[in-house]
N, C-alpha and C positions, 0 to 999 in steps of 0.2 A: 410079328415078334421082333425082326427086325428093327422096324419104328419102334420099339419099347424100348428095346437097346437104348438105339440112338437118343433117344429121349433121359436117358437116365445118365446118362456120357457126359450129355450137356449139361446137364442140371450139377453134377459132381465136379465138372470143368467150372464153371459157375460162382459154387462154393468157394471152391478152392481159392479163385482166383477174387472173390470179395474179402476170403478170411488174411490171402497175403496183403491184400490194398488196407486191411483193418492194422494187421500188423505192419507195416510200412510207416499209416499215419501216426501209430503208438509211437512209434521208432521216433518219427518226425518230432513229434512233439516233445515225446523224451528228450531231443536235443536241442529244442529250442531255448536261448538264453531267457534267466530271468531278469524280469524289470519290474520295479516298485508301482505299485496301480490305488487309485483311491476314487471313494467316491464324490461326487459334484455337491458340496455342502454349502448350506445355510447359513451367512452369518449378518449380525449388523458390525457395518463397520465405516469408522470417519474417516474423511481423506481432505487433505488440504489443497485448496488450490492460491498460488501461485500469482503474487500484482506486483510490479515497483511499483515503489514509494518513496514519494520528497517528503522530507519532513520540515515541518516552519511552526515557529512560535505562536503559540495563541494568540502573542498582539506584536508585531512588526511596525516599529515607528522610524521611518526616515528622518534624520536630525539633518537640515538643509539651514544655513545665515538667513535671516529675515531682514539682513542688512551688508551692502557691501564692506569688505575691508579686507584687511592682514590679520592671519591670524598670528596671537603674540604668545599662544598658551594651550597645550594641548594637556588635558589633566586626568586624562583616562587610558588606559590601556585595553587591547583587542584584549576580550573574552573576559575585561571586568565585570565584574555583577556591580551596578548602580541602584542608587533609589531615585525613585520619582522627584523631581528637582534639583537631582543633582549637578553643579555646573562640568561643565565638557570640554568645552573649549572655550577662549576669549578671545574677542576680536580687539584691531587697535581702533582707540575711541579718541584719538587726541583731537583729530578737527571735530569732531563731535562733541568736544567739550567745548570746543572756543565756540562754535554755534551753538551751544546752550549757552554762554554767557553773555553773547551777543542778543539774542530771545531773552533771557532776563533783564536785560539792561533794558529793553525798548519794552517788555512787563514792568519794570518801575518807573520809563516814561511817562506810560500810559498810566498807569496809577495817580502819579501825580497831575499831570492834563485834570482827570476825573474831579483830585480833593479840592484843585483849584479852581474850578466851575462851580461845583456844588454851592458853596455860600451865594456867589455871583447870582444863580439863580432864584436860590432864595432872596433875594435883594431886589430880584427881579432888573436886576442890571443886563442880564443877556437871555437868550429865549433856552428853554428847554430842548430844544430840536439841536443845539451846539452840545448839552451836555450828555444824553442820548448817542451824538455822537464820538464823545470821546468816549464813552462805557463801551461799545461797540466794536472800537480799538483795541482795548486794554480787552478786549474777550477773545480779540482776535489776535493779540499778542502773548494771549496766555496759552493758548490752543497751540502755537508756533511753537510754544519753548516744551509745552507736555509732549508733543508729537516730537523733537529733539531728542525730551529726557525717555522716552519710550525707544527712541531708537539706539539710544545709551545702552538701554537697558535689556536690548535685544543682542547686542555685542556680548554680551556673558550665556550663551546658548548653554543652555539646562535640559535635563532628559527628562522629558514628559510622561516618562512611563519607569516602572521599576521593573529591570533586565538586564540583560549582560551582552557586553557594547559588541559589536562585529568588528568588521574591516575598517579601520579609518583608513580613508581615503585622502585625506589632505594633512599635512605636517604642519608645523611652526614655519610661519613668512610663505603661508602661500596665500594665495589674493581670491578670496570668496567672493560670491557675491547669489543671490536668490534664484538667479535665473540658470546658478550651474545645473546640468543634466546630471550629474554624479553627486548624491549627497555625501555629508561630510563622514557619516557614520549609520550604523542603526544598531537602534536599541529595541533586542528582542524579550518578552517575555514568554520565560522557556518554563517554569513551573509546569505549567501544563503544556504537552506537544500536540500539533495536528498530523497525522500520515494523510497524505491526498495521493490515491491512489485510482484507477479506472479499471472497470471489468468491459468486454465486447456487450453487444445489445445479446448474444446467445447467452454467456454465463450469465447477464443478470437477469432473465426472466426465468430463468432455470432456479437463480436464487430465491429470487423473492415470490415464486409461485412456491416453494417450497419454505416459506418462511410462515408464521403462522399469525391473524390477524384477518380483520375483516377490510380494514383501510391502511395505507402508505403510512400513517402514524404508528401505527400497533405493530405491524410488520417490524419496524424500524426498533421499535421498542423492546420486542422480543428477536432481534439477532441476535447469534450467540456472539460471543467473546472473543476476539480474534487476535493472532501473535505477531510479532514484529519481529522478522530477520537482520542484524544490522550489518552494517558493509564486511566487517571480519566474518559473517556466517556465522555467527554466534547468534540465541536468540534472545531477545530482552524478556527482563523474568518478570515484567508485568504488561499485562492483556491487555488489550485495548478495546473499546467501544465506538461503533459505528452510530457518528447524531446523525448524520446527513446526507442525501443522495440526488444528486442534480436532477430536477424537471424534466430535461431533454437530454435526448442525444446530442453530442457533436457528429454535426454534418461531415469534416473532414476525415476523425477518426471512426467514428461509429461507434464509439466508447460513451460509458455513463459515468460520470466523477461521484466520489465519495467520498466522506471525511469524515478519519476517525480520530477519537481525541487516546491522548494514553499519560499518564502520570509521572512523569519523569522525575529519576533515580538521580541524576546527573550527568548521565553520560548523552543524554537524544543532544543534538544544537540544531538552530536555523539555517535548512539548506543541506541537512544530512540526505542521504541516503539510504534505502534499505528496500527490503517485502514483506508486504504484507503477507501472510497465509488466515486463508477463509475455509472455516471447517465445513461441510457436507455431509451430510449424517445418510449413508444407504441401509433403510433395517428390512434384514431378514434377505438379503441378496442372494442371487447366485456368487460364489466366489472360486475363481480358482487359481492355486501358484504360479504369478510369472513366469518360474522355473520348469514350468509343466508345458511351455508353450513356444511354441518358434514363429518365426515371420517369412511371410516371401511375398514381394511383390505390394509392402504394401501395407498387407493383411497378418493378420495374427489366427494359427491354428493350433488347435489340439489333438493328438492320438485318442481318439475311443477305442476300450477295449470291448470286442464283440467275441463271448466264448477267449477266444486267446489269438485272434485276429486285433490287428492295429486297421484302423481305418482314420485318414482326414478329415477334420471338420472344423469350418474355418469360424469363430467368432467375434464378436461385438465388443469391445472393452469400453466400458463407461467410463472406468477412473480407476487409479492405482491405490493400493492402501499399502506401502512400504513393501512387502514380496507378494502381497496378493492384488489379483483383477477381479473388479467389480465387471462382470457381464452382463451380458442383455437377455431377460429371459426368450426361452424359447428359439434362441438363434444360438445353433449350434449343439449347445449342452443342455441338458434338464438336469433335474437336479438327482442326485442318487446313480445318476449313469459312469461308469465306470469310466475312469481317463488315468494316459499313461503319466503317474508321478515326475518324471524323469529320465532325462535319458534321451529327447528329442531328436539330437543331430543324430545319436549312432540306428536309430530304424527307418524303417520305410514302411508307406502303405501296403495291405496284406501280409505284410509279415508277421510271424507265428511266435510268440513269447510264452514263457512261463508266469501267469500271472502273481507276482506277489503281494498280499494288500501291504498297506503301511498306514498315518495316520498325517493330519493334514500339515498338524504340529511338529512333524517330525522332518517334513519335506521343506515346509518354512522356515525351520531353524538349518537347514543343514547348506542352506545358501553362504559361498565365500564371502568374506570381507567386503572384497570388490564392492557386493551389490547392497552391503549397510549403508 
């Protein structure tokens, strides 16, 4: 009777003392702060990645004397637009003229040498092997004076392309000559621009396995559209097309060069500056808000909400799309699994919240200034 007692003591001791530990946890939770929670959703979404870029004219022609002298006439100004044949500069031609008149004089020598044989031969007064040789003269005095008048006429340096001049490099009375290392000027045409830009051996196989195409032609054919950042950060309001992408890597950088063309508005020139941005299309991703996520060490985690427990869980970021991370499936988060919105620095693991949902939309939009 006794052991019955005891028996029923215990079991009311028991009770009791699971119904206070029930109401304690109520109590608990009743106090615990609330914080915004959502689930791990699905989206497609493009993210840009990030090249400098030189930009150069579709045709760059160095304007270099094809003859020494002074120059006596500089007739262009940096950043004129020229046409093709326009003259540039003039060189001085004065002893170049007295050695053409000299070459003509010994061309009407020779000329006359020629008239005055010719009958002689016919007459059979002297051999043909003497008038043979004065034609052979007078051929080679005519080649003296046209290689003169050519060189004349390389003293007036014309632009062989239609573009708009660069840096001149040499003024009025400086002394050119063919073998300078700095040409005189260049004329670029800018109509159309090239951006020459390099991705690592990682982002391009990342790109163009994801490019669509059975060979390096089609691939190329179907990249999409790519935008140009210029040095102000401002970006150009017309897209550009990628023609072309280097055979090989560079041994030293480990880079693969590419060259895109773009339509210039006015404002691209030879030798600009800027970035490229290369779109990435990830469809149907894991995603979740930057905002939602802290770092230590390195690494980038998330609060999972388990029941109304916060637990650690560190993830994978593939790419950024403006406030949200493109993640790695299965590391970390799946999708639909509850994660803390917000609110990162003020909790800690195990700790106890009032979960409150909110929408993905709402967590994205409510990021500061700061992180537009």
């Amino acid at each position: 009777m006794k052991f019955f007692r005891f028996v029923l003591t215990t079991v009311a001791a028991l009770l009791i003392l699971a119904c206070n530990s029930n109401e304690n946890s109520e109590k608990q939770s009743a106090g615990a702060p609330s914080y915004p929670v959502l689930k791990v959703p699905r989206k497609t979404v493009t993210v840009y990645n990030s090249y400098p870029a030189e930009i150069e004219g579709s045709v760059n022609s160095a304007i270099r004397a094809k003859v020494p002298g002074y120059i006596t006439d500089v007739l262009v100004e940096e950043g004129e637009e020229v046409k093709k044949g326009q003259l540039l500069f003039k060189l001085e031609t004065e002893s170049l003229n007295q050695d053409a008149e000299g070459a003509k004089a010994n061309v009407n020598a020779a000329q006359v040498e020629v008239d005055k044989l010719k009958p002689l031969v016919d007459k059979d007064i002297i051999s043909e092997v003497q008038l043979e040789t004065a034609k052979a003269k007078l051929q080679q005095a005519k080649s003296n004076y046209n290689s003169i008048a050519a060189n004349i006429g390389y003293a007036n340096i014309k632009s062989p392309v239609t573009g708009v001049v660069g840096k001149i490099n040499y003024r009025k009375g400086s002394l050119v000559s063919p073998q300078d290392q700095t040409a005189l000027t260049q004329v670029s045409s800018i109509e159309d621009v090239y951006a020459i830009f390099s991705m690592n051996e990682k982002d391009f196989l990342g790109f163009m396995q994801n490019a669509e195409g059975e060979n390096m032609k089609e691939k190329i054919n179907n990249l999409p559209k790519i935008k140009l950042i210029l040095a102000n950060s401002q970006e150009y309001e017309l897209a550009g097309t990628i023609e072309t992408i280097s055979g090989s890597i560079d041994e030293q950088t480990g880079t693969v060069s590419f060259r895109a063309k773009f339509k210039n508005n006015g404002l691209l020139r030879n030798g600009s500056s800027g970035t490229i941005k290369v779109p990435e299309t990830f469809k149907n991703a894991l995603v979740v808000p930057s905002l939602s996520t802290y770092e230590r060490q390195g690494q980038t985690f998330v609060y999972k909400v388990v029941a109304d427990t916060l637990s650690s869980n560190s993830i994978k970021v593939l790419s950024e799309a403006g406030n949200l991370y493109v993640v790695e499936e299965n590391d970390g988060v799946s999708e639909g699994e509850l994660i803390l919105a917000k609110g990162a620095g003020k909790v800690r693991p195990g700790m106890k919240i009032q979960p409150q949902m909110t929408s993905l939309d709402s967590i994205i939009n409510s990021f500061e200034p700061v992180f537009n």
